[in-house]
TITOR-52726 format. One record per residue (C-alpha): residue in three letters; chain; x, y, z. Coordinates in steps of 0.001 Angstrom, whole numbers. Layout:
N
ALA, A, X, Y, Z
...
! end
This chain:
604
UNK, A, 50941, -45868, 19353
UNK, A, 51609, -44831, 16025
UNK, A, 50207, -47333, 16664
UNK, A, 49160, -46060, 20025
UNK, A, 52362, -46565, 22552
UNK, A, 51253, -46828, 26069
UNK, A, 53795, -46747, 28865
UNK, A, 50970, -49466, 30592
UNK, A, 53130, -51361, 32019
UNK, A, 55786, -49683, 30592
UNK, A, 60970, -60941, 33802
UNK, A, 63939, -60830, 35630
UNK, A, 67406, -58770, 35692
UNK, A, 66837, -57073, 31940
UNK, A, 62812, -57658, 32870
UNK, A, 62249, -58425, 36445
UNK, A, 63426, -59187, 40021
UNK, A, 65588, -62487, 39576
UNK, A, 64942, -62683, 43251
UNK, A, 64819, -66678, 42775
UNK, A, 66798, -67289, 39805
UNK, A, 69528, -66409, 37531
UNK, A, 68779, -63608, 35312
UNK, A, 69301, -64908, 31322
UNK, A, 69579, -63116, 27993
UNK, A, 66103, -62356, 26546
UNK, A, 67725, -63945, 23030
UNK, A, 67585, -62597, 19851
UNK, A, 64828, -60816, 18436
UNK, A, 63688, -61933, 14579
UNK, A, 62806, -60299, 11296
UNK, A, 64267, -59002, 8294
UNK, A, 67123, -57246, 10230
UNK, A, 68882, -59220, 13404
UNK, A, 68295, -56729, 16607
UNK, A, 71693, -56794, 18229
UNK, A, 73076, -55846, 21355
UNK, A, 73658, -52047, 21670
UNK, A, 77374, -51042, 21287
UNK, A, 77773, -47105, 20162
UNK, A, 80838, -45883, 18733
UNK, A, 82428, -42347, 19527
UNK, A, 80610, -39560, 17314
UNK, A, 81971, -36567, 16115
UNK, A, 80896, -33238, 17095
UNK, A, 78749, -30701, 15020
UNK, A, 76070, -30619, 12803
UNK, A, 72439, -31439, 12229
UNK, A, 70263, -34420, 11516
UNK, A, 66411, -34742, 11205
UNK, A, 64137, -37233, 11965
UNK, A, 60328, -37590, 11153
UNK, A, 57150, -38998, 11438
UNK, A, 54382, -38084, 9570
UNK, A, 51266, -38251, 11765
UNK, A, 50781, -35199, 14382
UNK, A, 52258, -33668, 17626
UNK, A, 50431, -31762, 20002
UNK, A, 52195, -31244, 22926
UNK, A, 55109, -32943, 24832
UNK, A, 53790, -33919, 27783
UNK, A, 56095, -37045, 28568
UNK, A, 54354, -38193, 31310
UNK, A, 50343, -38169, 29684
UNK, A, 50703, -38697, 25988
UNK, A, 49886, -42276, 24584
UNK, A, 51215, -40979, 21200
UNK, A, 54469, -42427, 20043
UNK, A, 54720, -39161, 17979
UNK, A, 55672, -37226, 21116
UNK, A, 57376, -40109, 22797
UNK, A, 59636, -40126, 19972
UNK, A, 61126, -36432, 20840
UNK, A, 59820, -36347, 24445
UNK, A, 61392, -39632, 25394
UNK, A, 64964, -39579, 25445
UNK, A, 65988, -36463, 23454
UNK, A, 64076, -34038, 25752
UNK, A, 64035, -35997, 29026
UNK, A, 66137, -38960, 30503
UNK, A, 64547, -42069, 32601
UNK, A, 66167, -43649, 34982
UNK, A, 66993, -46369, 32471
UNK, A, 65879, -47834, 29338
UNK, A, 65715, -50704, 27259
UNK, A, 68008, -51570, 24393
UNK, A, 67533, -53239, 20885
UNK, A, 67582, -56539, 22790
UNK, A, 65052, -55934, 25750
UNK, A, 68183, -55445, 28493
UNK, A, 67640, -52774, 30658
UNK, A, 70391, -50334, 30938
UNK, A, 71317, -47307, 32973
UNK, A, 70572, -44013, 32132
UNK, A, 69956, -41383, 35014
UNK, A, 70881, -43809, 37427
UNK, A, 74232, -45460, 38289
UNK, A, 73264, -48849, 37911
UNK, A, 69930, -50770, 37139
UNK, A, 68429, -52064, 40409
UNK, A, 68988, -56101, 41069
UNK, A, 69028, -58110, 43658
UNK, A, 72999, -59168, 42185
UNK, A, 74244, -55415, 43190
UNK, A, 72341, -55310, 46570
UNK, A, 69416, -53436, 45379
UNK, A, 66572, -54788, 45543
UNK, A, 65565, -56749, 48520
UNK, A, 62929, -59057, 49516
UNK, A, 61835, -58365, 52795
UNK, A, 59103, -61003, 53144
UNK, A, 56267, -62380, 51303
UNK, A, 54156, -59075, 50818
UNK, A, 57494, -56483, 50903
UNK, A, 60443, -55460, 49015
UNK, A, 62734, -52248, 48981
UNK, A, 64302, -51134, 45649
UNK, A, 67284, -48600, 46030
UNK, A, 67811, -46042, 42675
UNK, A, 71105, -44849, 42788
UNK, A, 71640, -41526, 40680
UNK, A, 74771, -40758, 39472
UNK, A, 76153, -37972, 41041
UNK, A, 76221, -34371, 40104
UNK, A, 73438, -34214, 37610
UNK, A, 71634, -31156, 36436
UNK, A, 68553, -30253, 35061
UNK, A, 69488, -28150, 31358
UNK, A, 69090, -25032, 33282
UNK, A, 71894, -25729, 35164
UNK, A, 69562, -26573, 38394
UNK, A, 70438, -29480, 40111
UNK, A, 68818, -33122, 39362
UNK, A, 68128, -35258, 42626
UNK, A, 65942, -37988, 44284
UNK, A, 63702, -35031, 45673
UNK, A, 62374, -34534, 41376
UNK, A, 61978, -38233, 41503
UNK, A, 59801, -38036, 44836
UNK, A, 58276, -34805, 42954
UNK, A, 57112, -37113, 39895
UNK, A, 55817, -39935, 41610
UNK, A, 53637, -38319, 43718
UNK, A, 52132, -36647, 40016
UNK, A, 51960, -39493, 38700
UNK, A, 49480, -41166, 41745
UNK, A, 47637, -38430, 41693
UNK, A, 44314, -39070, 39476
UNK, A, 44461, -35311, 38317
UNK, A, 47815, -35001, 36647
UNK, A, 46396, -37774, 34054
UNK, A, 50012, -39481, 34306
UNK, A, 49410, -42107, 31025
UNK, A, 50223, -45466, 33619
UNK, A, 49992, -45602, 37353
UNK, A, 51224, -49438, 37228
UNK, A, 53296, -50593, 39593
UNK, A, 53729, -47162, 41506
UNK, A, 50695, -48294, 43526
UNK, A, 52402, -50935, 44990
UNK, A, 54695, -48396, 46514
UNK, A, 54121, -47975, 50273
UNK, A, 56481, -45270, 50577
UNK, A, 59816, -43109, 49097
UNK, A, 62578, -42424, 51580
UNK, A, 65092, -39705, 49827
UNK, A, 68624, -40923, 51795
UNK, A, 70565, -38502, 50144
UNK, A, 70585, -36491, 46844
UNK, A, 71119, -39344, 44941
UNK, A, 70087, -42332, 46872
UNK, A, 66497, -43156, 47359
UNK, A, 64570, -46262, 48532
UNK, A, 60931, -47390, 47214
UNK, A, 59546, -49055, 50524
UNK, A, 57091, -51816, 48298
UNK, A, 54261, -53445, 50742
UNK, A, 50844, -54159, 50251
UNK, A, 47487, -51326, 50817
UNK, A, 44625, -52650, 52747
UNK, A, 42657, -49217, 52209
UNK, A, 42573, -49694, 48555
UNK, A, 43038, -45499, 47853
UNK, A, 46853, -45522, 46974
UNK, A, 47867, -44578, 43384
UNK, A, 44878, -45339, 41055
UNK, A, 44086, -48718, 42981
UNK, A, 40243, -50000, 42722
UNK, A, 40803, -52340, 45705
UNK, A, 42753, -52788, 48652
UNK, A, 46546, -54617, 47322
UNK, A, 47073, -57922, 49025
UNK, A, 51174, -57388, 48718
UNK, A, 53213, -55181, 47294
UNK, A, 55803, -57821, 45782
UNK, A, 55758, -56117, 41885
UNK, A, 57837, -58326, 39986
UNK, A, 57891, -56227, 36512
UNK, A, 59290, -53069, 38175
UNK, A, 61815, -52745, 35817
UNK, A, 59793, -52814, 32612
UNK, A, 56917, -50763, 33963
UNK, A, 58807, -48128, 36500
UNK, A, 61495, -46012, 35847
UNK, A, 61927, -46753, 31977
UNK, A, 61038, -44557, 28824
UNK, A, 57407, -42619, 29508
UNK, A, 58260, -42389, 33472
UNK, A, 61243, -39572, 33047
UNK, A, 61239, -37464, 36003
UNK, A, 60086, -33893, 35251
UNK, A, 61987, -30909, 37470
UNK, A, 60368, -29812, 40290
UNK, A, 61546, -26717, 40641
UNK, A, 59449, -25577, 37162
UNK, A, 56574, -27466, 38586
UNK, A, 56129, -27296, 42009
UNK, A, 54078, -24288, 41688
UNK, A, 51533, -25510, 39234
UNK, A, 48556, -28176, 40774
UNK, A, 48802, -31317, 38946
UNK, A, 45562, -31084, 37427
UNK, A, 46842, -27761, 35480
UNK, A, 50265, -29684, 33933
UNK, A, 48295, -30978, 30694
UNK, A, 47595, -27574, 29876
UNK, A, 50792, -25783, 31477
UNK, A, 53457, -24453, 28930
UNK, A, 56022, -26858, 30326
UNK, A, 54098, -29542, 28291
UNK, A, 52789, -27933, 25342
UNK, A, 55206, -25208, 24257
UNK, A, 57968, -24253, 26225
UNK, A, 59711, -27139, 28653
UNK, A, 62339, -24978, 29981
UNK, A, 64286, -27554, 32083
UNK, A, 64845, -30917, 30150
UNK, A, 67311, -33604, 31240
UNK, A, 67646, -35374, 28111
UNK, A, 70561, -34129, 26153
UNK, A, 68840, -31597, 23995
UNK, A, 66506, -28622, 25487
UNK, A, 63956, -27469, 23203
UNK, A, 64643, -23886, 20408
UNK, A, 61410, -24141, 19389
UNK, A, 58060, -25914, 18847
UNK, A, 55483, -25992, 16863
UNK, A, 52170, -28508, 16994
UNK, A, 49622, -29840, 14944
UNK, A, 50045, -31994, 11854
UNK, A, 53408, -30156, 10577
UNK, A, 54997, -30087, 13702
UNK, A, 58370, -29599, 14298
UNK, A, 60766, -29753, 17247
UNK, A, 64121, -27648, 16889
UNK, A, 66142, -29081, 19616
UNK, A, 69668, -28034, 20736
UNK, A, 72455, -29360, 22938
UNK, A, 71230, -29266, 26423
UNK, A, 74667, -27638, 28086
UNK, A, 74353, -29488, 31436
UNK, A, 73998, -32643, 30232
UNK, A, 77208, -34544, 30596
UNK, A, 77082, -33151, 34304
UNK, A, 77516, -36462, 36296
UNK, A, 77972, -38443, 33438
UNK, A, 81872, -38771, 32514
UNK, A, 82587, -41773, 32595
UNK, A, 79502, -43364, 32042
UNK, A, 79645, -46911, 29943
UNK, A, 76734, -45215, 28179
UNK, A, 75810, -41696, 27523
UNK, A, 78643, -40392, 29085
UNK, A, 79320, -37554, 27298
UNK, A, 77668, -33963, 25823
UNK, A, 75737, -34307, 22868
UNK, A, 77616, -34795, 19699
UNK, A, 75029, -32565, 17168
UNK, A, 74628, -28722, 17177
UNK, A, 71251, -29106, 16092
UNK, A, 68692, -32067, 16450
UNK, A, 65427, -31406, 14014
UNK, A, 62504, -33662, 14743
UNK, A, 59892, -33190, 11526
UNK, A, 56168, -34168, 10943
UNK, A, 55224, -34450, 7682
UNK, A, 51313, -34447, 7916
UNK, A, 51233, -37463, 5313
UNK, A, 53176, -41022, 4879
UNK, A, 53994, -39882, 1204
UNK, A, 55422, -36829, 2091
UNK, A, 57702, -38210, 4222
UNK, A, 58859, -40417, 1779
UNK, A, 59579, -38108, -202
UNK, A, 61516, -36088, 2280
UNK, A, 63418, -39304, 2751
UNK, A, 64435, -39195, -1036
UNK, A, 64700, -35553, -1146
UNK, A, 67652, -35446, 1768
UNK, A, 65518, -33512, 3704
UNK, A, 64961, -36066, 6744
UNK, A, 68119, -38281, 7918
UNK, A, 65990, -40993, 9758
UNK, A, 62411, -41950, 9092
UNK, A, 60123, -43426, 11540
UNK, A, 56599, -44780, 11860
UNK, A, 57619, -46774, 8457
UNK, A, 55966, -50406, 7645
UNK, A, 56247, -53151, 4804
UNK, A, 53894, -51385, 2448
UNK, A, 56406, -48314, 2519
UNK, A, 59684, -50925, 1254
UNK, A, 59275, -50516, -2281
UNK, A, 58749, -46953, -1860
UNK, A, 62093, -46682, 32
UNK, A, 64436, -49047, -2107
UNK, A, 67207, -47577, -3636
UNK, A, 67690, -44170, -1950
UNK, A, 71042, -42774, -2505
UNK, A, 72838, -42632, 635
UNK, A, 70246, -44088, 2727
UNK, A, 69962, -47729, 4375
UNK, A, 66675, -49382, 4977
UNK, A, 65936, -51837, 7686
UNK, A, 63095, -53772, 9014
UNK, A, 62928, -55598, 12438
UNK, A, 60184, -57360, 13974
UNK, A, 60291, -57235, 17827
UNK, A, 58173, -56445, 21062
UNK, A, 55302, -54567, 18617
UNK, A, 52202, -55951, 17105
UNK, A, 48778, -54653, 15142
UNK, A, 45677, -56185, 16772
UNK, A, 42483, -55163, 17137
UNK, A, 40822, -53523, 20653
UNK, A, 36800, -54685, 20797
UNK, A, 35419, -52535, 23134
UNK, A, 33306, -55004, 25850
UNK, A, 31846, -51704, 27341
UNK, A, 29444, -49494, 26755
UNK, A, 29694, -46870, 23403
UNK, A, 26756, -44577, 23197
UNK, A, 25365, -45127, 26311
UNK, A, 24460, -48316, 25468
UNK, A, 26614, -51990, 25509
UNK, A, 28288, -52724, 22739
UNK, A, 27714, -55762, 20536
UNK, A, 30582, -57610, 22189
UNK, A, 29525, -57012, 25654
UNK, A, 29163, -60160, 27104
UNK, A, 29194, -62383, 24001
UNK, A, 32279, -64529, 23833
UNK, A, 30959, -66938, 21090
UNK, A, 30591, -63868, 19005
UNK, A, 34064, -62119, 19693
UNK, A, 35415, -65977, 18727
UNK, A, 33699, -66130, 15725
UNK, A, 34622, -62828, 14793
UNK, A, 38538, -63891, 15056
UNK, A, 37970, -66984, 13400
UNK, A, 36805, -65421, 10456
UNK, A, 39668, -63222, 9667
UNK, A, 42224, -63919, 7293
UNK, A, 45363, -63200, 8609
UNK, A, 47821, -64913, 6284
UNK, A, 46339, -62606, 3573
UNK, A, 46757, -59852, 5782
UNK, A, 50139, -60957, 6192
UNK, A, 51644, -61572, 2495
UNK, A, 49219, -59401, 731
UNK, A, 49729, -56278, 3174
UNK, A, 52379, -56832, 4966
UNK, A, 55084, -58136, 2270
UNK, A, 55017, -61399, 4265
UNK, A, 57221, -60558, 6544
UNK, A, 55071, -60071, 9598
UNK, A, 54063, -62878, 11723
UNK, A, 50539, -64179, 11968
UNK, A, 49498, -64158, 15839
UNK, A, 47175, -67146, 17751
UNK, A, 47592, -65105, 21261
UNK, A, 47856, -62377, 22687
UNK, A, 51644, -62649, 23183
UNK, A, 54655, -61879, 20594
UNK, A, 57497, -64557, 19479
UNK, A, 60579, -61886, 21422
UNK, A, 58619, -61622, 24876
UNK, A, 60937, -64530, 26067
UNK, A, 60644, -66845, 27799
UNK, A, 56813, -65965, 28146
UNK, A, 55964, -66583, 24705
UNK, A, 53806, -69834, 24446
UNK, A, 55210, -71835, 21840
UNK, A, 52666, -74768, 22185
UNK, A, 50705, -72463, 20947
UNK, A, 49510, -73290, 17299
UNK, A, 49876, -71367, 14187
UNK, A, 46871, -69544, 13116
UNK, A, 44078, -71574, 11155
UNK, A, 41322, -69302, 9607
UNK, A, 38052, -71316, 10201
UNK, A, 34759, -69599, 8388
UNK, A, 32818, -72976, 9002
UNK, A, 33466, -72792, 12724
UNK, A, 32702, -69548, 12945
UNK, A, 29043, -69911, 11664
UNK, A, 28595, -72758, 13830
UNK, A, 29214, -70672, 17072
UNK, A, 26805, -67612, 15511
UNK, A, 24187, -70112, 14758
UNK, A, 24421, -71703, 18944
UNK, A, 24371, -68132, 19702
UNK, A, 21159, -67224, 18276
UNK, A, 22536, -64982, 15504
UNK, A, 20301, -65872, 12720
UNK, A, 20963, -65021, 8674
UNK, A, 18405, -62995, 7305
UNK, A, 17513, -63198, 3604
UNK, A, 19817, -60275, 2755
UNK, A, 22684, -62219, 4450
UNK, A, 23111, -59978, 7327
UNK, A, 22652, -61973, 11006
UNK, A, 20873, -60842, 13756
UNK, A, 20116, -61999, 17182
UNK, A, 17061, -60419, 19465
UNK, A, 15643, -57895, 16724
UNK, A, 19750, -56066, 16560
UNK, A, 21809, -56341, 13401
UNK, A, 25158, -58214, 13652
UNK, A, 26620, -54900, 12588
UNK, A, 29652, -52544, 13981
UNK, A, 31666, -49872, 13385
UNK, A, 35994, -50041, 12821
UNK, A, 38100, -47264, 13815
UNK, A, 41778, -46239, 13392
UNK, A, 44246, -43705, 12259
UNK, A, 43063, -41852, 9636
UNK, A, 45303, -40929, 6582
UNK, A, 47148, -44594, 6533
UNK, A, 47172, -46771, 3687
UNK, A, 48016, -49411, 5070
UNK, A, 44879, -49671, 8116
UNK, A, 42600, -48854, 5086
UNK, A, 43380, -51854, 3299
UNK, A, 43444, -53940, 6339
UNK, A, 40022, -52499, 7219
UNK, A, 38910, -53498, 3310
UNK, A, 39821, -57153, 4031
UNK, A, 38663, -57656, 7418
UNK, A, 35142, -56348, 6204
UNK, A, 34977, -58602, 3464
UNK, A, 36262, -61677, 5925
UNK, A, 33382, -60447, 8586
UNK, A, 30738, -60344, 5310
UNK, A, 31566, -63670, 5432
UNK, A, 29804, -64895, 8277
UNK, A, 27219, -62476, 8191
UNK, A, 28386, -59341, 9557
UNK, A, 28268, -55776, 8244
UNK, A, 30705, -53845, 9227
UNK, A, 31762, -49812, 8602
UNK, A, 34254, -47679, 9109
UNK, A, 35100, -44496, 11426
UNK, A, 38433, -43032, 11441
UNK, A, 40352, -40361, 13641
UNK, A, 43283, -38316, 13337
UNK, A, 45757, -40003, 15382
UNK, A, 45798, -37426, 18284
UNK, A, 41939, -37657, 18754
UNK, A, 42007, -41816, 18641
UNK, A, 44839, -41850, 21105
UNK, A, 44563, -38863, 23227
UNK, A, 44096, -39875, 27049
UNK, A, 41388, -39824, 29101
UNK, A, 41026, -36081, 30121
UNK, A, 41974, -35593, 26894
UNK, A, 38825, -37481, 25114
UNK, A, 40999, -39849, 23624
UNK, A, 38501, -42293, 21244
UNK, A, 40124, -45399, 22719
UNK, A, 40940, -43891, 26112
UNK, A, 36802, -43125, 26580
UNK, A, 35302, -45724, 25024
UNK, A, 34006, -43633, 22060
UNK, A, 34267, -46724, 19879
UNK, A, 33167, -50528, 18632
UNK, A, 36024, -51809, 17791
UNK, A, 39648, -50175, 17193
UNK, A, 42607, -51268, 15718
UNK, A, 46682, -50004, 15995
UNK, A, 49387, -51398, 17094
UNK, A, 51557, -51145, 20231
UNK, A, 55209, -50962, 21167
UNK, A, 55702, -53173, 24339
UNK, A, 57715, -53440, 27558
UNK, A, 59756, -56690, 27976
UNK, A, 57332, -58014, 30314
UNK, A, 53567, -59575, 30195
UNK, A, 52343, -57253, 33103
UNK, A, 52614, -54825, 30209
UNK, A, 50346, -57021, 28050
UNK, A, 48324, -58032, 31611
UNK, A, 47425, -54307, 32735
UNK, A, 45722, -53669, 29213
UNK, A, 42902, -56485, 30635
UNK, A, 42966, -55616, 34731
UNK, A, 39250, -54956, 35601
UNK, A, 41041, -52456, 37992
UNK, A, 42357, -50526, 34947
UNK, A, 39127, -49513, 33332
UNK, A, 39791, -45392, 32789
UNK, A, 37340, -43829, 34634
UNK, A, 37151, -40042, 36012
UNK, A, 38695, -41446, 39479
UNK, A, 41105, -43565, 37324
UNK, A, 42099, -41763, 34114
UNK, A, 45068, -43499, 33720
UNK, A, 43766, -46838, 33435
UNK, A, 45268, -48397, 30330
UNK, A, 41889, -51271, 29671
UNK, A, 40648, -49545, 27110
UNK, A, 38590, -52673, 25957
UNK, A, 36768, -52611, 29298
UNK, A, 37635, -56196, 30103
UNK, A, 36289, -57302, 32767
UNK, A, 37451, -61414, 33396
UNK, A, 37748, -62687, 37097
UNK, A, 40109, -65129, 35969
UNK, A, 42595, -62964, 34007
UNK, A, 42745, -60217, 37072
UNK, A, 43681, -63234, 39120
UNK, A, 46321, -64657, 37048
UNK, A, 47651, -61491, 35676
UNK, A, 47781, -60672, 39502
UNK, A, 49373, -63767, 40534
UNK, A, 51982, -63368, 37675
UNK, A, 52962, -59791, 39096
UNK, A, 53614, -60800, 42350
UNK, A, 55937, -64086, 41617
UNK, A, 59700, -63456, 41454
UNK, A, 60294, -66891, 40499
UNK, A, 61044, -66776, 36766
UNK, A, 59901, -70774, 36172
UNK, A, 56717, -70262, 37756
UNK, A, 56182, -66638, 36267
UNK, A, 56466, -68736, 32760
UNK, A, 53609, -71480, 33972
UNK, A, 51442, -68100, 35235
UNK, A, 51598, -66496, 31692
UNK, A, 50868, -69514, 29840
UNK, A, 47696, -69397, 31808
UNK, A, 47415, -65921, 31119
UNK, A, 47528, -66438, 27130
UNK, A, 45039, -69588, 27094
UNK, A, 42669, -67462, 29374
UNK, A, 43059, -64472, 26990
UNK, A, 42256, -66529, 23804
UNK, A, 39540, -67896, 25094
UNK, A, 38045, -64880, 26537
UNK, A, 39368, -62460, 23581
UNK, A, 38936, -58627, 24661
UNK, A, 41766, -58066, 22201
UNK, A, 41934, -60183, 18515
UNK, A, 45901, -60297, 17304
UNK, A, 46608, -59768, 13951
UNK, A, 50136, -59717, 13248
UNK, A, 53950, -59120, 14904
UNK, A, 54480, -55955, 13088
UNK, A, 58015, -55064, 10950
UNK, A, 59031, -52040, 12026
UNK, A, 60774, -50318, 9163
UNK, A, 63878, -47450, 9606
UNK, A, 65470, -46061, 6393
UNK, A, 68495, -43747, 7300
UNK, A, 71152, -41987, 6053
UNK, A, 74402, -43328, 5982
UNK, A, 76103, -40395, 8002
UNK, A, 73383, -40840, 10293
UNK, A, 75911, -42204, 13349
UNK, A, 74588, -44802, 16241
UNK, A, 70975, -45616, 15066
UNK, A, 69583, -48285, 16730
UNK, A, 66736, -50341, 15599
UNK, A, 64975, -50895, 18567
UNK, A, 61497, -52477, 18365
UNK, A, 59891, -52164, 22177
UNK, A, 59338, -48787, 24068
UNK, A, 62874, -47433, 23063
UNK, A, 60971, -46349, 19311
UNK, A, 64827, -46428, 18091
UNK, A, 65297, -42772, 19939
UNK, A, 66098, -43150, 23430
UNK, A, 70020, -43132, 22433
UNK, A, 69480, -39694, 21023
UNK, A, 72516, -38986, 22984
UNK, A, 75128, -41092, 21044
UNK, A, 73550, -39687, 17390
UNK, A, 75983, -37780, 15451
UNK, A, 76507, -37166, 12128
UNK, A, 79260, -38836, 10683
UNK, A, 80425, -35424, 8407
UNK, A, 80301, -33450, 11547
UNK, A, 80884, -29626, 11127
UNK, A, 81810, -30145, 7423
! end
């Protein structure tokens, strides 16, 4: 996430199984900008561009990091998945040679607990060192990421997997079937059936790139965090640029260049079927939001990422530069942690009334046209508008309600002292907000949510983190990831399914030192969302999926380990020789088509 992006789950032919129905067009995704369908044009070879961020990198560990900032290089310019998504949720091939279906024969339902998936690889690929790339580095990478040690950032859906048979050097079958010893790949308890409906979405996508195991075979998983691979030196990539050189920290930057075995396997390809176009890909961190601004105006950057509404007037009117905003599969909410902080439970554990008067009190249209250049989308669940056809629409628009929130602190026994402040049992209704430090904009949401909470009662202060610390993983000491924290608030770039929403709420994927790749970093723990969100999994029919998640939301709203704030614009400004950009808002982060960038005055 820049806004914490979490490959947890990272719906039915573009999201799903389609095992019972035809597979239909997501639709079009809304905001400022119309996402379309993704349609590159031929580049032209030579020459540079940069693209930035401004918040830090610290290593590129593709499989672990939660940070967007190294997903954005890691992620399709340093490593390939097996596919990814484009601008309009559809799944489309990458390493292999066609996305599994049940339409092309691969994906079969055996019976009610079992299904096989086939991955096809195209033939001939190679790892940039010329090595070559085969099922046996996709074997190699799921058996790191089930094991607890390598701190893979999502073991969903690879649980489910009873077994990997390698056919052939590019054909390989994942046997699905249920676990009735509960100890495969991160599970907390034995797995009914191994029918997983959102395979697409959550396996095989951006954030589950296979890493070679030739490099790695030599190094035990629980050394790969700290390995060189990941934090300097990757010396076999299979995206199609290999890193120069790297630097970390707050002023990273990533000199990338052409990885020379890339278009091995790949003529012919509908997409990325070719070498890379540029001699030189530069990805930049500019420590600060202004700064990168004003790289942006200075020519120094060619694409800017991690941008938001506040940053529009800023961005207007730079010569030979477009700007573009987009809402899609990403959202800013806010995380109350239902565990323990301290030692000790939190003031949310176990108080619903209080976690719905919280959200009750907050103002989100304000939040929306006052910070936000009203052209976010207030949020009344837990789902956004472009997760179709999931989305609830029943669902009604947001209402801010002060009155009712004092009404369900006063039945809860949280009393108003004479300084205004409530309490309840001798504790203050007090707690502490956390997010990325350094950003404007979560500082001035943090200003208004305080004064909506002092509302009602409740004082509330502020701890902030560097956005490696709040979103490190759990090994790492991630804030978030260990539960160092009240209540925290970012936003996320989704998968096109709601298992990605669902395995942020599991019971089963509270991180723990046997589990540190569970992605529940609220520490939810609701008997009735584990068995809907597991029920909702397991269905192939796409109707009935629909009626399950609809469940799911009501559930979730009425429960509230998460509060929604608003579908978040995602803002791109570019240059206008910067060739193929695509604007996509989901787990893309616009640079998994890293392949197709050129720059439109080549060598010249």
């Amino acid at each position: 996430m820049h806004f914490g992006f979490r490959f947890r789950a990272l719906a039915l032919a573009t999201v799903g199984l389609c095992l019972a129905a035809a597979c239909g067009s997501t639709g079009p995704q809304t905001g400022t900008s119309l996402l379309t369908s993704y349609k590159p044009v031929p580049g032209v070879k030579g020459g540079q561009l940069v693209y930035s961020d401004w918040e830090p990198v610290q290593d590129l560990n593709v499989l672990s990091s939660t940070a967007a900032t190294t997903q954005e290089v890691a992620s399709g310019p340093l490593w390939a998945s097996l596919w990814t998504f484009d601008p309009q949720n559809n799944a489309i091939p990458d390493l292999v040679s066609e996305v599994p279906s049940v339409a092309n024969g691969d994906v079969k339902k055996i019976d009610d607990t079992h299904m096989d998936v086939t991955i096809k690889l195209k033939s001939g690929l190679k790892w940039s060192d010329g090595q070559p790339l085969t099922t046996k580095d996709v074997s190699f990478t799921i058996n790191a990421i089930c094991d607890p040690a390598t701190g893979a950032a999502s073991q969903t859906g690879w649980s489910s997997i009873a077994s990997v048979e390698d056919k052939s050097d590019t054909v390989e079958v994942w046997h699905f079937g249920p676990d009735p010893t509960g100890k495969r790949c991160g599970l907390s308890s034995p797995l009914a059936s191994g029918i997983y409906a959102s395979f697409i979405s959550a396996m095989g996508g951006a954030g589950e790139s296979p890493v070679p195991q030739h490099v790695l075979q030599s190094v035990q998983h629980a050394d790969w965090a700290t390995n060189s691979y990941f934090t300097t030196n990757p010396t076999a990539t299979s995206g199609p640029y290999m890193v120069q050189n790297f630097t970390p920290g707050p002023a990273a930057q990533v000199v990338m260049v052409p990885n020379p075995n890339y278009a091995a396997g790949r003529t012919g390809a509908q997409l990325f079927g070719h070498a890379p176009y540029l001699d030189k890909l530069i990805y930049k961190i500019y420590g600060d939001k202004p700064s990168q601004i004003a790289g942006l105006k200075a020519g120094d950057s060619d694409l800017g990422l991690d941008l938001i509404a506040k940053d529009l007037p800023a961005l207007q009117g730079i010569s030979g530069y477009t700007t573009v905003a987009a809402t899609g599969l990403l959202d800013e909410f806010l995380t109350l942690n239902l565990g323990n902080h301290n030692g000790k439970p939190t003031i949310f554990n176990g108080d619903k009334a209080l976690r719905q008067a919280i959200a009750l009190a907050i103002d989100k249209n304000t939040i929306n046209t006052a910070l936000v250049g009203g052209i976010g989308k207030p949020m009344n669940g837990p789902f956004v508008n472009a997760l179709s056809p999931y989305f609830d629409k029943d669902i009604p628009a947001w209402q801010r309600d002060v009155a009712k929130a004092g009404q369900l602190l006063d039945g809860d026994g949280w009393v108003k002292g004479a300084d205004g402040t409530r309490s309840k049992n001798g504790v203050k209704l007090a707690w502490v907000i956390s997010t990325t430090s350094g950003n404007s904009q979560r500082a001035a949401e943090e200003e208004q949510l305080i004064k909506n909470w002092a509302e009602i009662g409740a004082t509330v202060s502020v701890k902030n983190w560097p956005a490696g610390q709040f979103f490190n993983d759990y090994k790492g000491g991630g804030i978030l990831a260990t539960g160092n924290y009240d209540m925290g608030m970012y936003a996320n770039n989704w998968s096109p399914d709601p298992d990605s929403w669902c395995t942020t709420v599991e019971s089963g994927q509270i991180p723990t030192d046997a589990n540190p790749s569970g992605q529940n970093w609220a520490r939810a723990n609701d008997s009735q969302l584990d068995t809907l969100c597991q029920q909702g999994a397991q269905e192939v029919d796409t109707s009935k999926r629909v009626e399950i998640y609809k469940k799911v939301q009501a559930e979730w709203k009425d429960y509230l380990p998460t509060i929604e704030l608003y579908e978040r614009p995602d803002v791109f400004t570019h240059s206008n020789n910067f060739g193929n950009f695509a604007a996509a808002v989901n787990t893309c982060l616009a640079t998994c088509n890293a392949a197709d960038w050129f720059n439109t005055k080549g060598k010249s």
